[in-house]
C-alpha positions in Angstrom: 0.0 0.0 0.0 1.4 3.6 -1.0 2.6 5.3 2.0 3.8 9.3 2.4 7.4 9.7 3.7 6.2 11.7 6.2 4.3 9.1 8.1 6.9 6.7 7.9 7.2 6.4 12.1 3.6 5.0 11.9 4.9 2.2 9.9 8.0 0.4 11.1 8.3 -3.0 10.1 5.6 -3.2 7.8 5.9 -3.6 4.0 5.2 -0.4 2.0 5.4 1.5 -1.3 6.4 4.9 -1.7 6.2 6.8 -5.2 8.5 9.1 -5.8 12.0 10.6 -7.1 15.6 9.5 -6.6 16.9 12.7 -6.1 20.5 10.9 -5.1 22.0 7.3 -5.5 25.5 5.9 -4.0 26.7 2.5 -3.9 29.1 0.4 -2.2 30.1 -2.8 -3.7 26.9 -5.0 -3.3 24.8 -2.4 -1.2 23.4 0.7 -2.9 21.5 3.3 -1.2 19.0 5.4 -2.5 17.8 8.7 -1.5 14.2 9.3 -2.7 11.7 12.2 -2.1 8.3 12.5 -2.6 6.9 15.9 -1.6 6.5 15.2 1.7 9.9 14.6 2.8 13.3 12.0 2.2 14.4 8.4 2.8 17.1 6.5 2.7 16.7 3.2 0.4 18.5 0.4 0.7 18.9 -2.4 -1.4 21.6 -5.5 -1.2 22.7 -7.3 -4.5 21.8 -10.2 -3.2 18.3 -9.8 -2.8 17.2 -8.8 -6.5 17.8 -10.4 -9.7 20.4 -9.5 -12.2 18.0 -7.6 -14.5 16.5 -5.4 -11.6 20.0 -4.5 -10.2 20.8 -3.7 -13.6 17.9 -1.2 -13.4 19.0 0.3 -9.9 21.9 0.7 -11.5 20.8 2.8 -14.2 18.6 5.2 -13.0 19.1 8.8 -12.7 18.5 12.4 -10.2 15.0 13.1 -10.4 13.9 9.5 -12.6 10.5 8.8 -11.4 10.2 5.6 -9.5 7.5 3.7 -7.9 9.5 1.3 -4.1 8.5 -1.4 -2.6 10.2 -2.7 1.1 10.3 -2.6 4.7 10.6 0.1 7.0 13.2 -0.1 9.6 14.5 2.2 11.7 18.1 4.2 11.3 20.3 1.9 13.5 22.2 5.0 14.8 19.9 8.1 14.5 17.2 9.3 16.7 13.5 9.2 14.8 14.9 8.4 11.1 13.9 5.6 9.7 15.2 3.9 6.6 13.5 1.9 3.5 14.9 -1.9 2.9 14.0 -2.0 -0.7 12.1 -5.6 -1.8 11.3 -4.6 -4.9 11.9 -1.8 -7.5 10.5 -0.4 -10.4 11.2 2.8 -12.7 8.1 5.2 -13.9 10.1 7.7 -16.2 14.1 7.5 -16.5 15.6 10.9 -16.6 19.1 11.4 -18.1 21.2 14.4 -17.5 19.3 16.2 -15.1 20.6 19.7 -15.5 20.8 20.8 -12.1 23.5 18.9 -10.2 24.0 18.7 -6.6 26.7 21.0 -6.8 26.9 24.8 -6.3 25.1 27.2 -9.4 25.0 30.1 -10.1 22.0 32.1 -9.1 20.7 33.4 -13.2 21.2 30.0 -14.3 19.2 28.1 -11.2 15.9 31.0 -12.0 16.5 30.2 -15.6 15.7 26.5 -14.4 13.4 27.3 -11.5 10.3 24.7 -12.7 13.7 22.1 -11.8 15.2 24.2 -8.8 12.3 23.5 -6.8 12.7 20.3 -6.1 15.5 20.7 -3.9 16.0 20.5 -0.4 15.9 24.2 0.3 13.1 25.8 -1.8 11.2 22.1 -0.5 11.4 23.6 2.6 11.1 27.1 1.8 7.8 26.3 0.1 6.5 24.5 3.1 7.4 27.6 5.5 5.0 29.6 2.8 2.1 27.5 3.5 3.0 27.1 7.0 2.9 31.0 7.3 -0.3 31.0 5.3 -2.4 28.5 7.1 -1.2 30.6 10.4 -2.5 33.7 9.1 -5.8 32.2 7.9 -6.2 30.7 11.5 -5.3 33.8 13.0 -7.9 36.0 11.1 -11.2 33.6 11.4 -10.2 32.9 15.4 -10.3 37.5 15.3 -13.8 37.2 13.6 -12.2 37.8 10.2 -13.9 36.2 7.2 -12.3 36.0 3.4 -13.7 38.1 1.0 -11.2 38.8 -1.7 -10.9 41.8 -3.9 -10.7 42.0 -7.7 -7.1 42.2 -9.8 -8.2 44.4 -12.7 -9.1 48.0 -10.8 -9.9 51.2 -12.8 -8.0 53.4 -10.5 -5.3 53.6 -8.0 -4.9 52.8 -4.7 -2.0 54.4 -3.9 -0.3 56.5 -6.8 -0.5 55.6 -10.7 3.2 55.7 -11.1 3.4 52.2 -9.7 0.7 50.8 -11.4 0.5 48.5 -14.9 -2.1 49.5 -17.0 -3.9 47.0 -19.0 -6.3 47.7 -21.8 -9.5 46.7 -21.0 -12.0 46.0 -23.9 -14.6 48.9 -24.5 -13.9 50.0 -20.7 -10.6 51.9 -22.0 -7.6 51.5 -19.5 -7.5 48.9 -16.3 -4.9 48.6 -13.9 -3.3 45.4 -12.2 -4.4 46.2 -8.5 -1.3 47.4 -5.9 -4.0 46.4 -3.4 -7.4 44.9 -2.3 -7.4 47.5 0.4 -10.4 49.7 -0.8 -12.6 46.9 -1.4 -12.3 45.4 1.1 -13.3 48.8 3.2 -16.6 48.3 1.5 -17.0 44.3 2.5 -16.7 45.2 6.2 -19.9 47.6 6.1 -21.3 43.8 5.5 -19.0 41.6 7.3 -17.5 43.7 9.8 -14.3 42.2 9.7 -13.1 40.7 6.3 -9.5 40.4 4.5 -8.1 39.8 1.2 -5.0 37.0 0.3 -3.9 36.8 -3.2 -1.2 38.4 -5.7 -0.9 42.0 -6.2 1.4 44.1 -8.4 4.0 47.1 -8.1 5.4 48.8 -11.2 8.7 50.3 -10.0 11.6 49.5 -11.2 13.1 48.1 -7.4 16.3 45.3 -7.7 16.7 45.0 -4.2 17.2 41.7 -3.0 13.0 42.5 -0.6 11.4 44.0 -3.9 9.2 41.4 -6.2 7.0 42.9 -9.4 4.5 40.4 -8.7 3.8 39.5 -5.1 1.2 38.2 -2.6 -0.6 40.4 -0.1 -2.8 40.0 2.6 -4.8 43.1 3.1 -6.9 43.0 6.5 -10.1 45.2 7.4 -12.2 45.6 10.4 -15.1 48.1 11.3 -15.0 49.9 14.8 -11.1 49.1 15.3 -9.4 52.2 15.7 -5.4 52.8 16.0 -4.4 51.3 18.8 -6.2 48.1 18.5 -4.9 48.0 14.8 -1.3 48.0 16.2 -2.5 45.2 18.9 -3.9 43.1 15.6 -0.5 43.4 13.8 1.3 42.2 16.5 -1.3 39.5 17.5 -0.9 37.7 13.9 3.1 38.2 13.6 3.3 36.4 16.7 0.6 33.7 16.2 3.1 33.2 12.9 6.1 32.6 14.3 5.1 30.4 17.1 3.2 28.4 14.5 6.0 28.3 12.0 8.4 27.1 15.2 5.9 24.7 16.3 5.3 23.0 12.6 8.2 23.5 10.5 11.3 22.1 12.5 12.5 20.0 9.3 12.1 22.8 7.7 13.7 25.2 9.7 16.8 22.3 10.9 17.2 22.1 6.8 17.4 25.9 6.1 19.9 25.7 9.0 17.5 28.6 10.1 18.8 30.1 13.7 15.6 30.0 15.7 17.0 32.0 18.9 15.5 35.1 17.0 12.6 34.0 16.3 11.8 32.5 19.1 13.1 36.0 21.2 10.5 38.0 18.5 7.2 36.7 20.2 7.5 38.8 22.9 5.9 42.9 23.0 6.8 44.6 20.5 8.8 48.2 20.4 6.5 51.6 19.4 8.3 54.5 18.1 6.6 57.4 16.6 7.7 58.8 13.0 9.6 61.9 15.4 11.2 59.3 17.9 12.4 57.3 14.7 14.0 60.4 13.4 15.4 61.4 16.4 16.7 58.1 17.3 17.7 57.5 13.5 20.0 60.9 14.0 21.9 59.3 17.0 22.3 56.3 15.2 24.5 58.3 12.4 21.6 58.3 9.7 21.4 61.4 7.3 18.0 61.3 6.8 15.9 64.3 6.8 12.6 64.7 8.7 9.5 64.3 6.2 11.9 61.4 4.5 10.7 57.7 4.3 12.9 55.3 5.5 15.8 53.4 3.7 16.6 49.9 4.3 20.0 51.3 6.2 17.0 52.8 8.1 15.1 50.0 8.7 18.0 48.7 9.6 19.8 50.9 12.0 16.3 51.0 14.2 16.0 47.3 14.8 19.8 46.4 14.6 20.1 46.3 18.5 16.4 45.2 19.1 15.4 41.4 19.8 11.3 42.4 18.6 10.2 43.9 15.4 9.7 47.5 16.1 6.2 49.7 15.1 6.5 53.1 13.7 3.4 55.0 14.0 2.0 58.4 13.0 4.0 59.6 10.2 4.0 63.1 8.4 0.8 63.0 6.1 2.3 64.4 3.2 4.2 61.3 2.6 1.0 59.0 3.0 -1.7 58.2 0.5 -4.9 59.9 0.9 -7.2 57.3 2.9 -5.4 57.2 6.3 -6.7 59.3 9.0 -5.5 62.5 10.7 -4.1 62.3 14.1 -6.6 64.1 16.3 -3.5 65.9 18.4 -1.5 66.9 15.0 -3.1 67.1 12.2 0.3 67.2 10.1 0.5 63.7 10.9 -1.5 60.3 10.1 -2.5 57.2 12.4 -0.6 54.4 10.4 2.2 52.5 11.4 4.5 50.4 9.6 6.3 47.3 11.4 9.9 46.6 10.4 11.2 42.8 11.2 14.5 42.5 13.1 17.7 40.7 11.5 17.1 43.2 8.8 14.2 41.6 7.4 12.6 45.7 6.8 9.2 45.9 6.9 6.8 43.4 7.0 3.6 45.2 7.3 1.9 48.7 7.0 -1.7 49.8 8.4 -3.3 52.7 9.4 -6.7 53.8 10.5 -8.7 54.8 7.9 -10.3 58.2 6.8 -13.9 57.7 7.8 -15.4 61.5 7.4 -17.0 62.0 3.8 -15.3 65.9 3.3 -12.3 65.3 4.9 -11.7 62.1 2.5 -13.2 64.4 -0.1 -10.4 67.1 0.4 -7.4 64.7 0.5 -8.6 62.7 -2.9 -9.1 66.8 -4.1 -5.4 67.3 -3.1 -4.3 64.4 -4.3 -5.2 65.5 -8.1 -7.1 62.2 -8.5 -10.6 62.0 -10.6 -13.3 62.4 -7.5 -15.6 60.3 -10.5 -13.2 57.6 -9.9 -13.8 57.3 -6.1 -17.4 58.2 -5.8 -17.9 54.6 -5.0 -15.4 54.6 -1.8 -16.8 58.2 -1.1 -20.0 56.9 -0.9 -18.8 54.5 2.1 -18.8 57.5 4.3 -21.9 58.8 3.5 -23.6 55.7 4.2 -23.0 54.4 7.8 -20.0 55.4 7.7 -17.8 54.4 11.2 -14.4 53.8 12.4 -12.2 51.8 10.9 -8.5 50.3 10.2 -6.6 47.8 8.2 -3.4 46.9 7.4 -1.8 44.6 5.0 0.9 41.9 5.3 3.7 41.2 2.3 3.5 36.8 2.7 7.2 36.8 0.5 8.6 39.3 3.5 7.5 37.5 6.1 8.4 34.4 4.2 11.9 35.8 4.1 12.1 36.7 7.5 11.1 33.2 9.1 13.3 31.6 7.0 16.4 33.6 7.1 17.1 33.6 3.0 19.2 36.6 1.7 16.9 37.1 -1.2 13.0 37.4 -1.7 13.0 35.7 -4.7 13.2 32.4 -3.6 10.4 33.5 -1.3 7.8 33.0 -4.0 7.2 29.6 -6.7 8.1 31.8 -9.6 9.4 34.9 -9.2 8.6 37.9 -11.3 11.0 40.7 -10.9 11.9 43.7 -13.4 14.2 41.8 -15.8 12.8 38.2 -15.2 9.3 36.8 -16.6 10.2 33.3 -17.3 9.8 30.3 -16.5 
């Protein structure tokens, strides 16, 4: 009966059959061992010369990295390691023989491992950097329905902006003129809660600038978070709520994953703990004393980002920054009205930030005005205008990048392993 790798410790001494890859094969003299994968996790094989006939060690023989194969044997357990178990192979038989598998297990350079990233993923590392993805997913999907959250989702093609039309990729649209790929579900989803009361958004969203840092992705996934009568602080206490309910999940559930990535865990597991508030003035300030050259009404650089947590063991909030460097729907700070009530939460270990939110602007003129200011088409927001003249109430959201928080859990130098295919500015294939 076919059995997953993974459940292999339920199954010692019994005869099973795994299906599966050879994704590496060494022999001595009349003993080879095989190590096969398949999507679950790896096993050592082992099959004596003895055992088999001459025309099936004659096929062990001649299969390849990555051949598809289908195992038959007994699972025993590894005579000197803890809670690995091995495969004694009875029988053996070969669904596709591959022959010169491109990727080697040797060292590549990066351009030619994306130009062969349908292949790349099969090893060890982006096996396990996938599975922290969906670890971190499934966390944040738990996190949101246990806050009263429910998934709404928000369309791709939008007809205007959410944030600035420089960033945007247009995309003609039939008789309807110009569409744009959506930066973010955000606005949307402000209109779901007036139903819901508390709804979100998970799925790709796209930025046009031209960024080649090693955090930036074209094409990326987002999940953008709403909730009626939650006002700034309890936005921040959200944020912090769902970072946290990640990495103790991830901790808890991904320890193959993380032993293989030969993740640290001590700052991870130090990061669940309160997290650090500054606001945008204390960031400057501090920022100043740190050596930074940046100049107040700036937004932060990654040296930045940086320099801020570089000494701290949490991720660090910084909240109510300088309007005029803040799109148009986030909400005036009653004491200064120069300044909004967002906040944007930078990971430590130089991971930058991971999430932004803010309260939203929920009085009709005032939103009005800032749209005015803004020199954006009122016709083109009449429909989000209309949310505040229609029960309007309080209300916040914030939105979390998956690939950056992917990144940060798993310690990688660079996002784009962080995603299946990544799409930057000078890479759309595979």
């Amino acid at each position: 009966m076919q059995k997953f790798i993974k459940d292999l410790a339920n199954h010692v001494g019994e005869e099973i059959t795994i299906k599966g890859w050879l994704y590496n094969k060494r022999s001595s003299g009349p003993i080879a061992f095989l190590e096969l994968r398949d999507g679950t996790g790896w096993i050592q094989a082992v099959a004596v010369k003895k055992d088999f006939s001459e025309e099936l060690w004659t096929e062990m023989e001649k299969v390849g990295q990555e051949s598809s194969v289908e195992v038959v044997g007994a699972v025993t357990k590894h005579p000197k390691k803890e809670n690995v178990f091995e495969l004694q192979i009875k029988d053996f038989k070969i669904l596709q023989l591959a022959a010169d598998y491109p990727i080697a297990l040797k060292d590549h350079g990066p351009d030619f491992l994306l130009d062969n990233r349908h292949l790349w993923l099969r090893s060890r590392r982006q096996w396990a950097i996938l599975r922290v993805r969906d670890a971190i997913t499934t966390a944040i999907n738990e996190f949101l329905h246990q806050e009263g959250f429910i998934r709404t989702d928000s369309p791709i093609f939008t007809p205007s902006a959410c944030e600035g039309t420089t960033t945007l990729f247009p995309v003609p649209y039939f008789d309807e003129g110009t569409a744009y790929l959506s930066q973010s579900g955000q606005l949307y989803s402000e209109a779901a809660i007036m139903s819901v009361g508390r709804c979100y958004d998970f799925g790709p969203v796209f930025r046009a600038e031209k960024s080649k840092t090693k955090r930036h992705l074209t094409e990326f996934w987002m999940m953008d978070a709403e909730a009626a009568f939650v006002e700034h602080d309890e936005n921040l206490k959200l944020q912090e709520g769902l970072v946290r309910y990640i990495l103790r999940y991830c901790l808890k559930n991904c320890q193959e994953e993380l032993l293989t990535l030969e993740r640290n865990q001590e700052p991870l597991q130090k990061a669940d703990a309160p997290f650090t508030r500054f606001t945008y003035d204390q960031a400057i300030e501090k920022l100043h004393e740190l050596g930074s050259d940046i100049k107040y009404g700036e937004d932060l650089g990654n040296d930045d980002e940086g320099l801020l947590t570089k000494d701290s063991a949490v991720p660090v909030f910084i909240e109510k920054w300088p309007k005029s460097i803040k799109p148009f729907y986030m909400k005036r700070d009653a004491e200064n009205s120069d300044r909004v009530l967002n906040d944007d939460l930078i990971a430590t270990e130089g991971a930058g930030e991971i999430i932004g939110g803010s309260q939203r602007e929920d009085d009709y003129e005032l939103l009005l005005s800032r749209i005015q200011a803004e020199g954006l088409d009122v016709e083109d927001y009449k429909w989000y205008l209309d949310l505040r003249k229609y029960g309007s109430v309080p209300h916040s959201g914030f939105g979390i990048g998956l690939e950056r928080m992917v990144r940060w859990v798993t310690g990688v130098e660079h996002i784009r392993e962080c995603i299946t295919f990544p799409r930057t500015i000078g890479r759309l294939k595979p």
